[in-house]
Z-matrix of the N, CA and C atoms (Angstrom, degrees):
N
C 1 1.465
C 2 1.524 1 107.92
N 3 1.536 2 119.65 1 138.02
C 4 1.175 3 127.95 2 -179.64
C 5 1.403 4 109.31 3 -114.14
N 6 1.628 5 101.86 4 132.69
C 7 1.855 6 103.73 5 178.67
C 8 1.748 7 88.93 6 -132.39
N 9 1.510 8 102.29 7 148.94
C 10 1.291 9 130.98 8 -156.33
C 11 1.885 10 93.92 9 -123.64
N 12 1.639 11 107.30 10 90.38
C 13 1.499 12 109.77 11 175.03
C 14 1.709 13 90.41 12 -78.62
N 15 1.355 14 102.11 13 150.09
C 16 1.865 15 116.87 14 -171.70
C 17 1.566 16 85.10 15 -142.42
N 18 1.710 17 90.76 16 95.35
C 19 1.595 18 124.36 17 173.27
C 20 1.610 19 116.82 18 -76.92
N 21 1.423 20 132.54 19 124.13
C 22 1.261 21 132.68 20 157.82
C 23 1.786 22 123.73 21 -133.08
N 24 0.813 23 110.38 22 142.95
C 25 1.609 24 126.77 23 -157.11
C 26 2.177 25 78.27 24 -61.28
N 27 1.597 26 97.95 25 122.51
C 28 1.475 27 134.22 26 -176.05
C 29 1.192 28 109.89 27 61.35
N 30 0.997 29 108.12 28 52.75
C 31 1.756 30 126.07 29 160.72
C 32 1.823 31 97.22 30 -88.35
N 33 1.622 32 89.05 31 121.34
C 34 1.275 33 96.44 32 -167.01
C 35 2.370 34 87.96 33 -90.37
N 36 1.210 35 82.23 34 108.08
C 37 1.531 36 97.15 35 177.17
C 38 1.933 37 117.62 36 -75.56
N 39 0.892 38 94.49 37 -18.10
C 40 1.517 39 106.94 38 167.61
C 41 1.595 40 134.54 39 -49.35
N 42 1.822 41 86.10 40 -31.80
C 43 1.437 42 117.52 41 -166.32
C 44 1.897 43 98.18 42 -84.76
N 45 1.386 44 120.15 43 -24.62
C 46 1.339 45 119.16 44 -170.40
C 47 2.266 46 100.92 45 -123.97
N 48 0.612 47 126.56 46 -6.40
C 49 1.380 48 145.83 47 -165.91
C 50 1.554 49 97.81 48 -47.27
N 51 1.610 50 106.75 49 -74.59
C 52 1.614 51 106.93 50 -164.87
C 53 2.285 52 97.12 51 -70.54
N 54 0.870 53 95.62 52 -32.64
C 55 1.405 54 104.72 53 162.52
C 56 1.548 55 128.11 54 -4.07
N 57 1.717 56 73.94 55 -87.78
C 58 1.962 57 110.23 56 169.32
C 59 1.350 58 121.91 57 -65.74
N 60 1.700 59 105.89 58 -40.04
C 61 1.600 60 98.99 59 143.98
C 62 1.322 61 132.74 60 -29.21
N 63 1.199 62 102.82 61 -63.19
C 64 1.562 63 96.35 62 -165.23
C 65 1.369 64 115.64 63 -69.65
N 66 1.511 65 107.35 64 -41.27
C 67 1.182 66 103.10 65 169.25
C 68 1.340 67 154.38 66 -46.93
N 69 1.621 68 100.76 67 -30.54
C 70 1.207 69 131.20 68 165.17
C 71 1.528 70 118.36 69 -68.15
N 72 1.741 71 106.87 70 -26.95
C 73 1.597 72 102.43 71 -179.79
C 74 1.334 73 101.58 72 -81.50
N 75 1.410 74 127.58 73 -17.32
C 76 1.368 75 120.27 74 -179.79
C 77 0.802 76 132.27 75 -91.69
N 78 1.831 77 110.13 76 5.62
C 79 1.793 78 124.33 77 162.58
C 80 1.373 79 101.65 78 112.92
N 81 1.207 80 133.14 79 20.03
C 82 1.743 81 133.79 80 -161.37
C 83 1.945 82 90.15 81 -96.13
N 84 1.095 83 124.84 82 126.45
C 85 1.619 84 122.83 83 162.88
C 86 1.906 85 94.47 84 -70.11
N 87 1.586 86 105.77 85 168.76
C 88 1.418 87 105.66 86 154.00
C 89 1.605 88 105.79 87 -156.98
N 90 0.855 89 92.95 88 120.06
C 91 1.713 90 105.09 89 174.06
C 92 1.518 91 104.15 90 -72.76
N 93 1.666 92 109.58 91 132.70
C 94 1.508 93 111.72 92 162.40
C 95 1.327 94 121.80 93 -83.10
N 96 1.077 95 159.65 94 79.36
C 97 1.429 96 173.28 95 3.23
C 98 1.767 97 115.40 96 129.41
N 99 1.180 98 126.48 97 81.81
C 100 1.406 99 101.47 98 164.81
C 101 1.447 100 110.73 99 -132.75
N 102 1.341 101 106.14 100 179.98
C 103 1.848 102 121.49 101 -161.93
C 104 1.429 103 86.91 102 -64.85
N 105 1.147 104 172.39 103 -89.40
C 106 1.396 105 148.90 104 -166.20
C 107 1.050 106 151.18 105 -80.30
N 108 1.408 107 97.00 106 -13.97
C 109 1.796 108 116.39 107 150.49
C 110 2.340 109 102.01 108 111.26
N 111 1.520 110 104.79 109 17.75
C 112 1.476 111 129.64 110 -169.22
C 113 1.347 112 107.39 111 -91.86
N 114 1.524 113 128.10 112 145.32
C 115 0.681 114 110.70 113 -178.52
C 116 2.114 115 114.85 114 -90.76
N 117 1.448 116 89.41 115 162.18
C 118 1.735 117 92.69 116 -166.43
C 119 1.308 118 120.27 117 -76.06
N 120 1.731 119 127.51 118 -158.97
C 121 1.732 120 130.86 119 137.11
C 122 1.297 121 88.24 120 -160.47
N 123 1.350 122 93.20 121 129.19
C 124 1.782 123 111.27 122 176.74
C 125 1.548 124 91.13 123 -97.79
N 126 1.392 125 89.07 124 157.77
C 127 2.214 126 121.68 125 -177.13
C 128 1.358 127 70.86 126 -23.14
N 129 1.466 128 148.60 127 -114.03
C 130 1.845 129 146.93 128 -91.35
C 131 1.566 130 82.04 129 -76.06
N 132 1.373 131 133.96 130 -44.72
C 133 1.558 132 134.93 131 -170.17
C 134 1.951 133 91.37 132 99.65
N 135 1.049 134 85.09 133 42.89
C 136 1.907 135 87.79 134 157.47
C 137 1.736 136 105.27 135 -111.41
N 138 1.447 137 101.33 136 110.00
C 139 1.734 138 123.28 137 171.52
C 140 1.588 139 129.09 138 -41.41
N 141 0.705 140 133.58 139 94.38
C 142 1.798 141 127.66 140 -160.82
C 143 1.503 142 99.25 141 -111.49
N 144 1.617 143 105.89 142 112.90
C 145 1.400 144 102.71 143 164.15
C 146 1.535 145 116.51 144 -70.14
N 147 1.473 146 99.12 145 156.44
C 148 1.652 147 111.77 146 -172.19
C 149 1.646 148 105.87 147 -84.84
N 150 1.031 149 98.42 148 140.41
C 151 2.250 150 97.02 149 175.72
C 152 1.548 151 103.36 150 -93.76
N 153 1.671 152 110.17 151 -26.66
C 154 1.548 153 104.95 152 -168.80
C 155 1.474 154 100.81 153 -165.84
N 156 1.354 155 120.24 154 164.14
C 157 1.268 156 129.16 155 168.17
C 158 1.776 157 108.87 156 -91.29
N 159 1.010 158 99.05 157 163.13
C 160 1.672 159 114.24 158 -178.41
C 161 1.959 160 99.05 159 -56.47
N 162 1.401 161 96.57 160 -66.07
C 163 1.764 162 93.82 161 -178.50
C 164 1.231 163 105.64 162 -71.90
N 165 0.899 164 129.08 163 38.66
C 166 2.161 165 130.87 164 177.59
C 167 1.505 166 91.87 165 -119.01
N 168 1.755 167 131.25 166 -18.97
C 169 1.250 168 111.31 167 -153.37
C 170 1.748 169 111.11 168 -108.67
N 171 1.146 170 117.88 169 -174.14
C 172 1.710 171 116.37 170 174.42
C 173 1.499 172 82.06 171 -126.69
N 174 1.187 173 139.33 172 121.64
C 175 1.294 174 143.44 173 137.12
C 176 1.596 175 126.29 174 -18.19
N 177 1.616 176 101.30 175 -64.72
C 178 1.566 177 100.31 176 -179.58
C 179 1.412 178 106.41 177 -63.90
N 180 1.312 179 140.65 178 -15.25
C 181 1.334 180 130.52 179 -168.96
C 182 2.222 181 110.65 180 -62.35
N 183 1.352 182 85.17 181 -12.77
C 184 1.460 183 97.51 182 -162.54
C 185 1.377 184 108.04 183 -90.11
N 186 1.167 185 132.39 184 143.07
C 187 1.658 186 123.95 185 172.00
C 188 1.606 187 109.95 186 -94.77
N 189 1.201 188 113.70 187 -42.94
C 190 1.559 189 129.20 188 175.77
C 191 1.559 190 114.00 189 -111.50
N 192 1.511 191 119.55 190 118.29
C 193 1.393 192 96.24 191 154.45
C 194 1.271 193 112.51 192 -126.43
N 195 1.741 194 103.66 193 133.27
C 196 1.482 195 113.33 194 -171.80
C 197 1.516 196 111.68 195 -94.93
N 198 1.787 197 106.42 196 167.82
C 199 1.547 198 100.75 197 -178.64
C 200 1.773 199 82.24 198 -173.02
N 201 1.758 200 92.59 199 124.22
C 202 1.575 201 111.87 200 166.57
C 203 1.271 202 88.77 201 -78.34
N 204 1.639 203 84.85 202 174.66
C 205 1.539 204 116.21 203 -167.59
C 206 1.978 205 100.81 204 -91.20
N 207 1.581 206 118.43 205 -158.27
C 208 0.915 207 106.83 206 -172.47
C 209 1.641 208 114.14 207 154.15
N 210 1.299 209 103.57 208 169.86
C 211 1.630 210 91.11 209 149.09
C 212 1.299 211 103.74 210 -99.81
N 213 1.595 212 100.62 211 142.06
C 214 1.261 213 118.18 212 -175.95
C 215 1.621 214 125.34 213 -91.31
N 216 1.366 215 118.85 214 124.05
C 217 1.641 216 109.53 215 179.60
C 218 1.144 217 130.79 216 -59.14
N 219 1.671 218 132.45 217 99.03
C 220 1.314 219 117.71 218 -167.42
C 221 1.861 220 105.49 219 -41.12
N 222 0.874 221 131.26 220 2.18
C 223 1.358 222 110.11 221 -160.77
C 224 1.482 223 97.78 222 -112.72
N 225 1.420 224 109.92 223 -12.56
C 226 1.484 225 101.15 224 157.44
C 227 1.764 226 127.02 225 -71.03
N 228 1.240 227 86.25 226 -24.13
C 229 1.920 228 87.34 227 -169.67
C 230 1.619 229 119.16 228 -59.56
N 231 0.611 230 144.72 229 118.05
C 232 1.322 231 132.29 230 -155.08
C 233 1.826 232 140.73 231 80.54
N 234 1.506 233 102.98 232 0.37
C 235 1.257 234 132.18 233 -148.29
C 236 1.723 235 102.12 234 -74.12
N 237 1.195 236 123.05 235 91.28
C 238 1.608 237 120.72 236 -168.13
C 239 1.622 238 104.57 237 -32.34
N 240 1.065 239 109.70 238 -51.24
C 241 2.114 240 113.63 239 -152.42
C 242 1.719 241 80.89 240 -65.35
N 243 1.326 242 138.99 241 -55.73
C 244 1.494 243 138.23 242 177.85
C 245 1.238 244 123.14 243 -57.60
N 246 1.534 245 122.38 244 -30.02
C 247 1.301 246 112.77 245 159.95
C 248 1.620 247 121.91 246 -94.55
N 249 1.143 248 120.63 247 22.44
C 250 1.729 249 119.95 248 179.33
C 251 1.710 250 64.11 249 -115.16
N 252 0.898 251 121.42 250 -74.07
C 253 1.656 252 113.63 251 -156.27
C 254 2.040 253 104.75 252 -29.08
N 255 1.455 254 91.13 253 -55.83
C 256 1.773 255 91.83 254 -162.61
C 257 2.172 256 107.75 255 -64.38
N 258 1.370 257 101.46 256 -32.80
C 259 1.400 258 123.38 257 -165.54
C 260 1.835 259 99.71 258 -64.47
N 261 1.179 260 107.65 259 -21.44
C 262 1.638 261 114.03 260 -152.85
C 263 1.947 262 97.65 261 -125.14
N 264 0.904 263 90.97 262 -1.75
C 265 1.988 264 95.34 263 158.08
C 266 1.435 265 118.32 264 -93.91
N 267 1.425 266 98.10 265 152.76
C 268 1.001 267 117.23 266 -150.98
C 269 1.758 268 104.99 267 -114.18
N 270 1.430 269 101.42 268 -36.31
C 271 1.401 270 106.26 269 176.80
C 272 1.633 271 124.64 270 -76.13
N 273 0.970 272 124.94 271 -150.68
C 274 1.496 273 162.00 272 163.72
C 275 1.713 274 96.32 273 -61.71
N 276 1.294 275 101.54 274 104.33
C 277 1.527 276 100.84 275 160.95
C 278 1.664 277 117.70 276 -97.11
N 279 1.022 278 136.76 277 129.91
C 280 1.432 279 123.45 278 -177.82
C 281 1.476 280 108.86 279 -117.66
N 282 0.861 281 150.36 280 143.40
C 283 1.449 282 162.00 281 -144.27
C 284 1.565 283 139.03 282 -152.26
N 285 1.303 284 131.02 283 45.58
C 286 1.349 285 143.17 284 -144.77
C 287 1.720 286 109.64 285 -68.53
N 288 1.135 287 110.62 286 112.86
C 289 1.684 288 111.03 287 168.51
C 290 1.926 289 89.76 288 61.19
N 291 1.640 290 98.65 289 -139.96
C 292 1.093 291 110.07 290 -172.95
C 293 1.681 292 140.51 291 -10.44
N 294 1.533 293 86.49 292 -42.48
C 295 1.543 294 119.19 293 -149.06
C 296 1.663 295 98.44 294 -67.01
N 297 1.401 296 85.53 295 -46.05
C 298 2.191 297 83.39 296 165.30
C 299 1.519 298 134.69 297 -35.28
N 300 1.333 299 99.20 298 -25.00
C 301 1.390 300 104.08 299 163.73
C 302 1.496 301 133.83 300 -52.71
N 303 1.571 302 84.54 301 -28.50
C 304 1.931 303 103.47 302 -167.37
C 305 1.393 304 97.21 303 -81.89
N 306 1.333 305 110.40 304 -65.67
C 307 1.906 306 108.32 305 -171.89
C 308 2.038 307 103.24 306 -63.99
N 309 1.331 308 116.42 307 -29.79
C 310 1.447 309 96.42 308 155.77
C 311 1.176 310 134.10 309 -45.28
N 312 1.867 311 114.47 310 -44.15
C 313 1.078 312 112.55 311 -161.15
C 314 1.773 313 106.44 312 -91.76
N 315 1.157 314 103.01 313 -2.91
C 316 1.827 315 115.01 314 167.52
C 317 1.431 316 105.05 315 -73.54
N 318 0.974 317 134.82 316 -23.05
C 319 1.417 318 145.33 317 -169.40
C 320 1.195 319 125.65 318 80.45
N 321 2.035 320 118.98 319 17.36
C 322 1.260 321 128.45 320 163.37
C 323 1.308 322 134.38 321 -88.54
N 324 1.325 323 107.29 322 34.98
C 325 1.726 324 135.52 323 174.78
C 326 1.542 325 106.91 324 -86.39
N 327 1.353 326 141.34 325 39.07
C 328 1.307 327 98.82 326 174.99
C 329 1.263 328 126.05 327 -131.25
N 330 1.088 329 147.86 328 108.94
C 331 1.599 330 169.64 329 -18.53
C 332 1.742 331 119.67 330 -11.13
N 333 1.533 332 95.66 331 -143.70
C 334 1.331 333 101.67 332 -177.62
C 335 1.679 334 115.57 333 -56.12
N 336 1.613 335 100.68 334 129.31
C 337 1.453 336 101.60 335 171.07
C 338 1.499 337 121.76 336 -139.79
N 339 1.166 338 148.99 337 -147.32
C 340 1.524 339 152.37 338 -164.28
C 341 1.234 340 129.90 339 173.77
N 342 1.577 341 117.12 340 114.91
C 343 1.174 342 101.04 341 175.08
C 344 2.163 343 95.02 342 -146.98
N 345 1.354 344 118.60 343 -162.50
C 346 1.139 345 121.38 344 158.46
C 347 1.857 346 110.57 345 -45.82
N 348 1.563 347 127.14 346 131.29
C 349 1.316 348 117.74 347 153.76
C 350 1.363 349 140.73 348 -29.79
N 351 1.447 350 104.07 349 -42.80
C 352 1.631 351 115.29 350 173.70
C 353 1.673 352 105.28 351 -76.78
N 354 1.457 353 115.12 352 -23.53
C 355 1.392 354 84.34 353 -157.31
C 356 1.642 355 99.63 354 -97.95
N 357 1.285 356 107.15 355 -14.03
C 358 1.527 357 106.01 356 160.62
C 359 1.552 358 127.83 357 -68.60
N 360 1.640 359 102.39 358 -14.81
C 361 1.502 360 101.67 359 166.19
C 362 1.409 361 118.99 360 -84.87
N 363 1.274 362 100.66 361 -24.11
C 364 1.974 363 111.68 362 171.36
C 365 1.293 364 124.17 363 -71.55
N 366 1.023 365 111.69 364 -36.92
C 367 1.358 366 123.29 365 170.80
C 368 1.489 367 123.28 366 -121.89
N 369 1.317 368 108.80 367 51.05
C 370 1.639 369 132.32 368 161.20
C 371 1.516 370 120.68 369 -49.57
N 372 1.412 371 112.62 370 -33.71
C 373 1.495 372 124.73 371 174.91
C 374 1.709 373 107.28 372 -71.58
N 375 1.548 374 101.80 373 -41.27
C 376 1.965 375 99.94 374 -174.29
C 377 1.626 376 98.45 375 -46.90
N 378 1.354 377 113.11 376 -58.88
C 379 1.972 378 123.99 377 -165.57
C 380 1.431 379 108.75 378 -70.48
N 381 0.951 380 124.71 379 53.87
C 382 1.534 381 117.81 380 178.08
C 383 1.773 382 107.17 381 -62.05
N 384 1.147 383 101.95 382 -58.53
C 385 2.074 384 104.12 383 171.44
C 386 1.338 385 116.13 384 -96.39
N 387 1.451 386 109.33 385 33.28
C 388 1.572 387 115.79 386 164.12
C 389 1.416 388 112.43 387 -105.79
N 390 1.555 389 103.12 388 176.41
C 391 1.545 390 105.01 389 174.02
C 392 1.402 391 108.38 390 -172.80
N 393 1.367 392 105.19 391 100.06
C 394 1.459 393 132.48 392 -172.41
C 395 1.521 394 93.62 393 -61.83
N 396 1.987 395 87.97 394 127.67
C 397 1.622 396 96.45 395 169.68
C 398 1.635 397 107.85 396 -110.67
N 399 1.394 398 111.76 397 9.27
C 400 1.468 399 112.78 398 -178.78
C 401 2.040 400 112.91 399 66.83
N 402 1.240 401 97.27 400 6.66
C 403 1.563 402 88.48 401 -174.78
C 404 1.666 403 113.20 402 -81.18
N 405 1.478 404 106.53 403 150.73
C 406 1.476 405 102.69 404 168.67
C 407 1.644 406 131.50 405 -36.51
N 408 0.977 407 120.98 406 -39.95
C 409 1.609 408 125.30 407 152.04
C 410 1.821 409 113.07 408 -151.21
N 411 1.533 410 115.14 409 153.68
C 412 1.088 411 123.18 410 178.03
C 413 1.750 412 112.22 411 -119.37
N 414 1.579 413 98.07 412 137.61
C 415 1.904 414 86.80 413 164.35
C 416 1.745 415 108.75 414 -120.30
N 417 0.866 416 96.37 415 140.73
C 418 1.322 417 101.33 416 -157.12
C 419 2.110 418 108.90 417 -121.01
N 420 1.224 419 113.79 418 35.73
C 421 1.099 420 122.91 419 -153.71
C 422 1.026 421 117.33 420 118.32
N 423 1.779 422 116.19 421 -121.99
C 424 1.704 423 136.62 422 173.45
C 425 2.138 424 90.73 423 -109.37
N 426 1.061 425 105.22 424 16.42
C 427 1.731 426 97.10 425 165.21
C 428 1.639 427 102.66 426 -121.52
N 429 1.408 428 107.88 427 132.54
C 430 1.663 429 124.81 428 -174.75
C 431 1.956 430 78.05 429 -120.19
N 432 1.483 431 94.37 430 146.08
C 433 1.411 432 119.11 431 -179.19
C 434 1.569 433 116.95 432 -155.50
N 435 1.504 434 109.66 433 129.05
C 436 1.776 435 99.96 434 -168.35
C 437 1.268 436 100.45 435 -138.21
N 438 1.204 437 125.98 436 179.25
C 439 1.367 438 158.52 437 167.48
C 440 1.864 439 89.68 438 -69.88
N 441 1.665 440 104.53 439 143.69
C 442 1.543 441 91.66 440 151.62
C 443 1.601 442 131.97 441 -54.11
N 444 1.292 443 91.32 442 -58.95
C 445 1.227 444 105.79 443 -155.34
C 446 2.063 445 117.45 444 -68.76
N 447 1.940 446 101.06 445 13.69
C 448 0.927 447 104.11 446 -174.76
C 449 1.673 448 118.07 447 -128.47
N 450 1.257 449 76.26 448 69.63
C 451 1.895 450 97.47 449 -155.80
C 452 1.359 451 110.29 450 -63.22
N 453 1.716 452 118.91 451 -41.23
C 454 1.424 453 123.12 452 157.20
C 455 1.319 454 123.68 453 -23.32
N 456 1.534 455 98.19 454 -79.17
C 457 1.879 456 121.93 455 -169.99
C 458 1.622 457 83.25 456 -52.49
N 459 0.988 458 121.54 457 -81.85
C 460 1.908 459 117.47 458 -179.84
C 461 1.400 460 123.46 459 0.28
N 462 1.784 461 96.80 460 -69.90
C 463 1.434 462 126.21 461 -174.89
C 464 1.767 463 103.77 462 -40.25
N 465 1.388 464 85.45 463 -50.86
C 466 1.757 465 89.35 464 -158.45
C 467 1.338 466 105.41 465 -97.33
N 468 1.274 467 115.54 466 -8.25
C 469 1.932 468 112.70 467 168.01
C 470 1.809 469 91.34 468 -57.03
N 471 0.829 470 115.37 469 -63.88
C 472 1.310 471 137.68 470 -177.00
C 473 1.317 472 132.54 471 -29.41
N 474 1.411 473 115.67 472 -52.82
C 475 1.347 474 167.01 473 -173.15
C 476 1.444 475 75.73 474 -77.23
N 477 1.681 476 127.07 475 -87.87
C 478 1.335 477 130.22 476 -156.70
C 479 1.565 478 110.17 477 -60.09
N 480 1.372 479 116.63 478 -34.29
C 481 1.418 480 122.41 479 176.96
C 482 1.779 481 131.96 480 -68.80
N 483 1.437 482 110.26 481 -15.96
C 484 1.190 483 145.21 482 -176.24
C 485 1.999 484 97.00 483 -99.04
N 486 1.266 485 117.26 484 -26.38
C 487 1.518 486 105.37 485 -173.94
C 488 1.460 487 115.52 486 88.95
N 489 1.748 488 125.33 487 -14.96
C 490 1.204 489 113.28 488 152.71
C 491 1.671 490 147.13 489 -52.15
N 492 1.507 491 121.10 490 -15.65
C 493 1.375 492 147.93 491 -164.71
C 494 1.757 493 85.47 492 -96.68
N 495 1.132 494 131.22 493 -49.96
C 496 1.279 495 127.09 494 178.10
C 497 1.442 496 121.52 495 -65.04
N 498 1.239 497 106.03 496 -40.92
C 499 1.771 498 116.04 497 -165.16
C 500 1.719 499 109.11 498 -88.55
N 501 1.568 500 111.07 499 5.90
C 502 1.021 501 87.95 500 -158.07
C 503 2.359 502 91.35 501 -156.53
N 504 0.993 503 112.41 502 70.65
C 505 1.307 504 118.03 503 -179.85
C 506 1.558 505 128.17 504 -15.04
N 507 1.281 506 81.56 505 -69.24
C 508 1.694 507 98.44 506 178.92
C 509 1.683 508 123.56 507 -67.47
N 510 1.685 509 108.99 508 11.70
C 511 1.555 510 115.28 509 -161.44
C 512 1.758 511 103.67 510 -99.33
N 513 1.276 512 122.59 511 -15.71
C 514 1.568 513 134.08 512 -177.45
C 515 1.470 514 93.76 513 -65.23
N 516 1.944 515 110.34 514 -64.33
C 517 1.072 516 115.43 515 177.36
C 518 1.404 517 144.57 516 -51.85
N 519 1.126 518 104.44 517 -51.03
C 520 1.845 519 120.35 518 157.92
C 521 1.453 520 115.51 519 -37.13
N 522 1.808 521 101.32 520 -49.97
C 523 1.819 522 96.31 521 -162.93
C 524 1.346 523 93.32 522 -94.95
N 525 1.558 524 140.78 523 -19.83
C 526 1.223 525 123.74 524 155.59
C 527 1.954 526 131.70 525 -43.42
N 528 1.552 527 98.18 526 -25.12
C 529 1.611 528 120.18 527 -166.51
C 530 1.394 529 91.88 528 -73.29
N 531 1.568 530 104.11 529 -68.94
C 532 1.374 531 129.06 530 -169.40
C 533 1.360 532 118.30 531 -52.02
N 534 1.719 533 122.47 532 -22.52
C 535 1.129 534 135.25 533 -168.79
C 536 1.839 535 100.97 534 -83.96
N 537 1.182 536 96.51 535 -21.90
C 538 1.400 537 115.07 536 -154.31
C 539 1.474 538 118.91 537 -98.31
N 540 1.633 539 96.65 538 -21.49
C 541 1.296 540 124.05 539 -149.12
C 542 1.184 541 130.46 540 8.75
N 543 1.471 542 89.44 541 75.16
C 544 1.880 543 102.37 542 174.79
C 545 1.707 544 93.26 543 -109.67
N 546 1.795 545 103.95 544 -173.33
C 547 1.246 546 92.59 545 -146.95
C 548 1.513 547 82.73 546 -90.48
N 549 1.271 548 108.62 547 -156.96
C 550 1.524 549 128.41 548 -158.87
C 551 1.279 550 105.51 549 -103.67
């Protein structure tokens, strides 16, 4: 299974981290992905080389594509190569805090969705056929949407939406531990 992280300079990576872990232990590749194909620095200023540019990619090739939250680049919002990219997947979009802005502004917002309070008041124009329920995370189809600060509930909307939470018993518990970081 292939998931497509969609990197932008202060993408708070923190928010998807134990995430990609898991995913990765369960055999998932993930390409780092951004709108020009450069490399990034998320909020801590940890450097992430790029695997591909946005117009380098096929969308459907991806099963998941993830995206921490952040401050967001106005120059992404609306950004053609990001919305043929998001419009033309096929999988699981996941969307952390901020990042809702982006698949809003693709026009794959519509019902219940989630993000920070402010940033759904800032960007009221992205959700035109959305409708923020303020909850710690939302799934809304193949779109998962959260609160920042609720990176867990996220993790494992996610986790469950992907078919890992099913295939695998002992994985609620682990990333609950790990979330927690108590010991093992």
């Amino acid at each position: 299974m292939r998931t497509a992280f969609l990197g932008f300079d202060g993408c708070a990576i923190w928010q998807v981290a134990l995430l990609q872990m898991f995913l990765a232990n369960a055999g998932w590749t993930m390409d780092t992905i951004t709108a020009d194909g450069d490399e990034i620095v998320t909020d801590g200023g940890l450097r992430l080389r790029t695997t591909r540019a946005l117009v380098d990619v096929r969308p459907r090739d991806y099963h998941l594509i993830l995206m921490a939250g952040g401050d967001i680049p106005r120059s992404l919002v609306g950004d053609p190569s990001l919305q043929r990219f998001l419009t033309q997947s096929c999988g699981i979009i996941a969307a952390s805090c901020a990042s809702a802005v982006l698949v809003g502004s693709a026009g794959l917002i519509v019902g219940d969705y989630t993000c920070m309070p402010h940033t759904a008041e800032r960007y009221r124009d992205c959700f035109p056929n959305g409708h923020y329920t303020g909850a710690d995370v939302c799934r809304n189809n193949r779109i998962v949407t959260s609160q920042g600060h609720a990176h867990y509930e996220f993790m494992m909307t996610v986790l469950d939406a992907v078919g890992l939470v099913a295939a695998d018993e002992g994985l609620s518990r682990l990333a609950l531990k790990l979330s927690k970081n108590q010991p093992l």
